[in-house]
PASEBA-1860 file (N, C-alpha, C; in nm, 3 decimals):
! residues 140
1> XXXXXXXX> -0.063/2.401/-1.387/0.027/2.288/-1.402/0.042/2.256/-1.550 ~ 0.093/2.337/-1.643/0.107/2.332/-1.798/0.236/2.221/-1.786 ~ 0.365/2.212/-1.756/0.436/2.083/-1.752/0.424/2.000/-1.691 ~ 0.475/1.867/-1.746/0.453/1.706/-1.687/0.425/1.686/-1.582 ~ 0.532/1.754/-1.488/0.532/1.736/-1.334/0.600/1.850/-1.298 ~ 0.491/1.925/-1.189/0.633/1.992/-1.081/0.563/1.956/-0.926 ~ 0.716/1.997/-0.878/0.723/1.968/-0.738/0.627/2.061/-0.650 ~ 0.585/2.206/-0.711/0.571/2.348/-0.669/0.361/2.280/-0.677
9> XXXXXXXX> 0.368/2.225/-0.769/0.199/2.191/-0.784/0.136/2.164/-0.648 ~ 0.021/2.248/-0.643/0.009/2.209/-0.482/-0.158/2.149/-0.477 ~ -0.254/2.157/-0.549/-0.387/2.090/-0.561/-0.435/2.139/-0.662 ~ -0.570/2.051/-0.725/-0.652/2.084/-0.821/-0.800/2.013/-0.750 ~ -0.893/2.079/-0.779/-0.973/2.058/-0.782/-1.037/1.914/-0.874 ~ -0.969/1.971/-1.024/-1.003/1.875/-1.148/-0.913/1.770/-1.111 ~ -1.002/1.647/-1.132/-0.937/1.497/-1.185/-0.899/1.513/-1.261 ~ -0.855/1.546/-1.335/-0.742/1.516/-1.480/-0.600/1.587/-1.454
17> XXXXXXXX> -0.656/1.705/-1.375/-0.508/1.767/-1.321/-0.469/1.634/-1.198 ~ -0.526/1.587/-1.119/-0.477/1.506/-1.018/-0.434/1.368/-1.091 ~ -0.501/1.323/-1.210/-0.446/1.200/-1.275/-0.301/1.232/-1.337 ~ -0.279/1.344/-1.378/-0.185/1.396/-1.441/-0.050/1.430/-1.372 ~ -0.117/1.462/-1.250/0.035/1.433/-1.157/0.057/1.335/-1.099 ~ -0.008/1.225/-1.104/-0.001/1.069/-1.094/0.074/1.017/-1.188 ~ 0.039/1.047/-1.287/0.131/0.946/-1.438/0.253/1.057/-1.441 ~ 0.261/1.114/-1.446/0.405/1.200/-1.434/0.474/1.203/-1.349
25> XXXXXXXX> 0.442/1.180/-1.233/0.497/1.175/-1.099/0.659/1.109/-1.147 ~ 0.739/1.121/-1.049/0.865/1.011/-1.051/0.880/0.920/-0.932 ~ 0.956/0.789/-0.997/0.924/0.692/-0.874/0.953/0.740/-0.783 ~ 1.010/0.823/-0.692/1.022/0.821/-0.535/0.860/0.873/-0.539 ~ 0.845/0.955/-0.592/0.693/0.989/-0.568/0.573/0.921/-0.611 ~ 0.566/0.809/-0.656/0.471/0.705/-0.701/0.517/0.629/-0.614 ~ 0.617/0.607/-0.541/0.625/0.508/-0.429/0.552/0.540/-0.303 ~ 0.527/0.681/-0.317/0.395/0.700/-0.185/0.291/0.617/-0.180
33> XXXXXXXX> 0.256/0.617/-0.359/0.142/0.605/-0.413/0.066/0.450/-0.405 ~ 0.176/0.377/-0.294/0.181/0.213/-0.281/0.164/0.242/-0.133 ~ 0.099/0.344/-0.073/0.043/0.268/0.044/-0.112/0.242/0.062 ~ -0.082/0.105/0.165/-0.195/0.046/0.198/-0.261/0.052/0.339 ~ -0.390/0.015/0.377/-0.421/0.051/0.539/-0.343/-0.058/0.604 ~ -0.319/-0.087/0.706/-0.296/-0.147/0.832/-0.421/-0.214/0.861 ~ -0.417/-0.353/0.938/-0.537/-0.409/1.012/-0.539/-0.336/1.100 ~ -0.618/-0.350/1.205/-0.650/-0.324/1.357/-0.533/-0.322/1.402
41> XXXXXXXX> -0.501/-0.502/1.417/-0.410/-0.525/1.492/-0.299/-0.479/1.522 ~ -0.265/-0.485/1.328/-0.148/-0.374/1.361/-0.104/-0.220/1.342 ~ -0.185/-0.211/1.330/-0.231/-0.038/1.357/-0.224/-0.013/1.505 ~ -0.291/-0.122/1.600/-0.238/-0.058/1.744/-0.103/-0.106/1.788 ~ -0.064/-0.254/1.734/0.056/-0.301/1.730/0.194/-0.172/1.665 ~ 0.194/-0.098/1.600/0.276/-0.034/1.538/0.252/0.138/1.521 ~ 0.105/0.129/1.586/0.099/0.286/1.586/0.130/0.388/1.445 ~ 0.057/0.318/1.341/0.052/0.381/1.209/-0.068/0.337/1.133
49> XXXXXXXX> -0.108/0.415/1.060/-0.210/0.390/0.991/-0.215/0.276/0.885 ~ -0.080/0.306/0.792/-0.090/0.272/0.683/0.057/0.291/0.635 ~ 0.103/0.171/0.534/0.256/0.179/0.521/0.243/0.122/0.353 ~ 0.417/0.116/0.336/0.411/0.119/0.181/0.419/-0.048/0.150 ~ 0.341/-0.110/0.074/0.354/-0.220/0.046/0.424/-0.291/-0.023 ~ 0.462/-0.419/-0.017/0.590/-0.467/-0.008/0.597/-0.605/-0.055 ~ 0.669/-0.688/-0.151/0.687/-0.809/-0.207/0.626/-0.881/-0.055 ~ 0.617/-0.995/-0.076/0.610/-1.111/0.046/0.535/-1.028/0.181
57> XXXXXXXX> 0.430/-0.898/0.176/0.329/-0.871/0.218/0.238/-0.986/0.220 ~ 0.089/-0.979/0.309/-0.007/-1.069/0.345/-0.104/-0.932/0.327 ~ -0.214/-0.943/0.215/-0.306/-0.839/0.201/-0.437/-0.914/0.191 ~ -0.521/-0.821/0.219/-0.647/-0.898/0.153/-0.721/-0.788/0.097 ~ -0.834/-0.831/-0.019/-0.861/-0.761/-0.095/-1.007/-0.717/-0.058 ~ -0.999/-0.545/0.005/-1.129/-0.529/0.001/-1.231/-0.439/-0.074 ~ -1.187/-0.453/-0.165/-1.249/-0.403/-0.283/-1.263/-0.465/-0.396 ~ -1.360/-0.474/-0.523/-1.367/-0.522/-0.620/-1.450/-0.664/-0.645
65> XXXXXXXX> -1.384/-0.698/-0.758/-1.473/-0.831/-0.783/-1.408/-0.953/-0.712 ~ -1.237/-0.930/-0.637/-1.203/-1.046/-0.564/-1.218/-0.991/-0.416 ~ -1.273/-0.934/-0.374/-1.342/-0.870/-0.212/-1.343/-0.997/-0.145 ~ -1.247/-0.967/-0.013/-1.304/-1.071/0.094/-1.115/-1.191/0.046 ~ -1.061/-1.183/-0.044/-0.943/-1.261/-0.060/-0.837/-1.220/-0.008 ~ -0.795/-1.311/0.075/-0.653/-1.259/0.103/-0.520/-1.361/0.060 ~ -0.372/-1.325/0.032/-0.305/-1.329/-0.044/-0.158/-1.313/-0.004 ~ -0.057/-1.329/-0.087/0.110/-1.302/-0.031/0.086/-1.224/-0.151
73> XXXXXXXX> 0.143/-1.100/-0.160/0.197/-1.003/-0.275/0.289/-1.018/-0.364 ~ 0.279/-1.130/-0.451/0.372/-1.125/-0.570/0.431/-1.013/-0.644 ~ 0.411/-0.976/-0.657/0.483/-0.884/-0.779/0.414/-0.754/-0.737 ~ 0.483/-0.649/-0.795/0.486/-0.505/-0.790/0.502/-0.398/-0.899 ~ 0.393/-0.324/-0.968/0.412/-0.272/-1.084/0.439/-0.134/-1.054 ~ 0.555/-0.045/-0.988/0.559/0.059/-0.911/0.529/0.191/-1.033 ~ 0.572/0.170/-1.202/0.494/0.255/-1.260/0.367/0.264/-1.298 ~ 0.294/0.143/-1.346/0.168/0.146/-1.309/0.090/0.159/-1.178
81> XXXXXXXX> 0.137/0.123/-1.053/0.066/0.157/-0.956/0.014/0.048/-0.879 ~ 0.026/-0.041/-0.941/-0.035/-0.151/-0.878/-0.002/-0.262/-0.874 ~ -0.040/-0.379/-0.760/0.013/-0.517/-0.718/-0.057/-0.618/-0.742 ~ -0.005/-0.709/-0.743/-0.027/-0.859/-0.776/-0.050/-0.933/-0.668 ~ -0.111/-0.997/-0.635/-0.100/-1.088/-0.518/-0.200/-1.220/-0.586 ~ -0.119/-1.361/-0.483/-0.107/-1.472/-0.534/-0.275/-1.485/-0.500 ~ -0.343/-1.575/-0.556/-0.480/-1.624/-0.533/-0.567/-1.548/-0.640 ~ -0.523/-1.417/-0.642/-0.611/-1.266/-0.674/-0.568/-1.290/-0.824
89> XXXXXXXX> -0.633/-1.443/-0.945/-0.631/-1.412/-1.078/-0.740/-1.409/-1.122 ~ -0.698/-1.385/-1.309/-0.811/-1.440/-1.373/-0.748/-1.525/-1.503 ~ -0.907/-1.595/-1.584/-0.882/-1.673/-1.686/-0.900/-1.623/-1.764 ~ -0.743/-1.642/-1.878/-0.798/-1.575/-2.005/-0.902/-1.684/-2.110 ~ -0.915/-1.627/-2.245/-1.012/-1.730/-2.316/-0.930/-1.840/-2.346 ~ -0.751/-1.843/-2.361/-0.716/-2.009/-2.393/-0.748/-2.057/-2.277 ~ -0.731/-2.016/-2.164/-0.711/-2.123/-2.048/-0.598/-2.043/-1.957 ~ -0.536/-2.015/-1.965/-0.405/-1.952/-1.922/-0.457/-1.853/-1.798
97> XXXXXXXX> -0.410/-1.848/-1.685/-0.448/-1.803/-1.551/-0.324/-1.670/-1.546 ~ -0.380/-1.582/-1.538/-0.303/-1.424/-1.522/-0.275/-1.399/-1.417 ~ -0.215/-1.282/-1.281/-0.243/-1.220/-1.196/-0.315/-1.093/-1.211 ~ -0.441/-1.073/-1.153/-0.496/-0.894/-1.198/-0.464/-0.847/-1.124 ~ -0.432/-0.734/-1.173/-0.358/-0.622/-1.128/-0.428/-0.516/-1.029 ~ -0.411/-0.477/-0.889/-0.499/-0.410/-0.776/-0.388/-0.290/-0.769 ~ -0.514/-0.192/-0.730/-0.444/-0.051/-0.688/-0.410/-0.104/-0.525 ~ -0.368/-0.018/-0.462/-0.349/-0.066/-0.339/-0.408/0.011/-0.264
105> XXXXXXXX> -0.459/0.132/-0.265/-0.611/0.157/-0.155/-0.742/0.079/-0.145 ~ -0.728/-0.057/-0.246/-0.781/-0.164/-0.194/-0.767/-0.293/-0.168 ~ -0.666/-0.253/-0.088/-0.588/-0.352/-0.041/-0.623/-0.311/0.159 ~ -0.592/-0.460/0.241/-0.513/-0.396/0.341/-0.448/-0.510/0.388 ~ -0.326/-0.452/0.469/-0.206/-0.555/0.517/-0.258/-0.589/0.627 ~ -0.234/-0.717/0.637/-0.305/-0.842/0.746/-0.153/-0.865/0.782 ~ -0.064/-0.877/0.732/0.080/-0.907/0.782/0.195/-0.883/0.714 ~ 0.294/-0.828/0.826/0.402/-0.772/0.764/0.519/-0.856/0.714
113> XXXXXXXX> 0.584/-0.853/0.581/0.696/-0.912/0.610/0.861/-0.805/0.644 ~ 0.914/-0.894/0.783/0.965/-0.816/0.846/1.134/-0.855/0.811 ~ 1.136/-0.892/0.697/1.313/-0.937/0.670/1.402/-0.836/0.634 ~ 1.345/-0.712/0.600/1.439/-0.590/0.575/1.450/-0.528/0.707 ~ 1.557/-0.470/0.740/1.632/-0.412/0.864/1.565/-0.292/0.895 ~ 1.565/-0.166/0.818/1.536/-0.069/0.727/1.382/-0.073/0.787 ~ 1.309/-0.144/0.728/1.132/-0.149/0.797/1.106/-0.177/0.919 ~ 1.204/-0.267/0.940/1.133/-0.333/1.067/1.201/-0.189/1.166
121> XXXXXXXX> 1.338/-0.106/1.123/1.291/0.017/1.248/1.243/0.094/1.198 ~ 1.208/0.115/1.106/1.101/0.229/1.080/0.986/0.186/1.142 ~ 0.926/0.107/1.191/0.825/0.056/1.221/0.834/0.037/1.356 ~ 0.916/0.064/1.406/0.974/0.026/1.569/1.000/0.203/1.601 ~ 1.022/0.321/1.548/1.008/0.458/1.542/0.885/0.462/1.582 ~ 0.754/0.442/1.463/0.612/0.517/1.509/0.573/0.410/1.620 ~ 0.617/0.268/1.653/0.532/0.218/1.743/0.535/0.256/1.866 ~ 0.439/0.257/1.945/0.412/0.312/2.092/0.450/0.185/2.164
129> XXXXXXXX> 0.493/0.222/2.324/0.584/0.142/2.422/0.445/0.022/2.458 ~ 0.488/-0.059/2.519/0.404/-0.207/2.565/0.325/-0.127/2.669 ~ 0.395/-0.005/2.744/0.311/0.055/2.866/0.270/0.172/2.781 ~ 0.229/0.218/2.719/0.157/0.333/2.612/0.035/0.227/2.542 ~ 0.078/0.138/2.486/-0.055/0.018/2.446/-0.161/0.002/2.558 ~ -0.115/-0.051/2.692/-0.179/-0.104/2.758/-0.250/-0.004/2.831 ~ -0.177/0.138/2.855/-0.273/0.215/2.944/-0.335/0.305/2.844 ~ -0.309/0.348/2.740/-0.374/0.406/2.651/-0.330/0.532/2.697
137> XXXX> -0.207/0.585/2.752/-0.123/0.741/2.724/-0.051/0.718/2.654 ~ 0.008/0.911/2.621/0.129/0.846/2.589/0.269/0.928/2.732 ~ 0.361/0.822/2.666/0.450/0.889/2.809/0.554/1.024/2.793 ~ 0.601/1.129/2.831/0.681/1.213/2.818/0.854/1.197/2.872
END
């Protein structure tokens, strides 16, 4: 992988080759790079693991030094990689309250926000039927 980015790159062993196709990446492909797990709930509710996270998301943070917080997702840094969510700051030395900035594999969505058209059927695609939930098949 001697240039920035290619499409053809298929694994490395080395972290620096895998950081390297991270920062080079282009946004459609750093927009993978914004997904988060699913709760329980809705993981059986929607029949997906894990989806791409999203302004006016409900996450909570389980990783780090704010572990255990949960939050609405302010802001979105899609070239850096990472999100903001409300509660989840810190203080600088004047006084002045920041948002810190979270990767989002430590994150997970506690709730969706469902105002785009677009998600809510994509999300209605992988989910399984009310009679596939309850009996635990699936149907043909």
């Amino acid at each position: 992988m001697k240039q920035a980015f290619s499409r053809n790159w298929n694994a490395s062993v080395q972290p620096r080759k895998q950081r390297k196709f991270g920062y080079h990446a282009p946004l459609n492909i750093k927009g993978i790079f914004l997904n988060a797990h699913l709760s329980k709930e809705l993981r059986t509710k929607y029949g997906t693991r894990s989806i791409r996270v999203r302004k006016g998301d409900s996450v909570k943070v389980m990783r780090g030094q704010f572990k255990g917080t949960s939050g609405k997702v302010e802001r979105i840094a899609l070239k850096k990689t990472r999100v903001y969510v409300s509660g989840v700051e810190f203080i600088k030395k004047d006084g002045t309250k920041l948002l810190y900035p979270l990767h989002p594999s430590n994150l997970m969505i506690t709730g969706l926000g469902l105002d785009d058209k677009k998600r809510r059927k994509a999300l209605e695609r992988t989910a399984p039927s009310a009679k596939e939930r309850t009996t635990g098949a699936k149907s043909d």
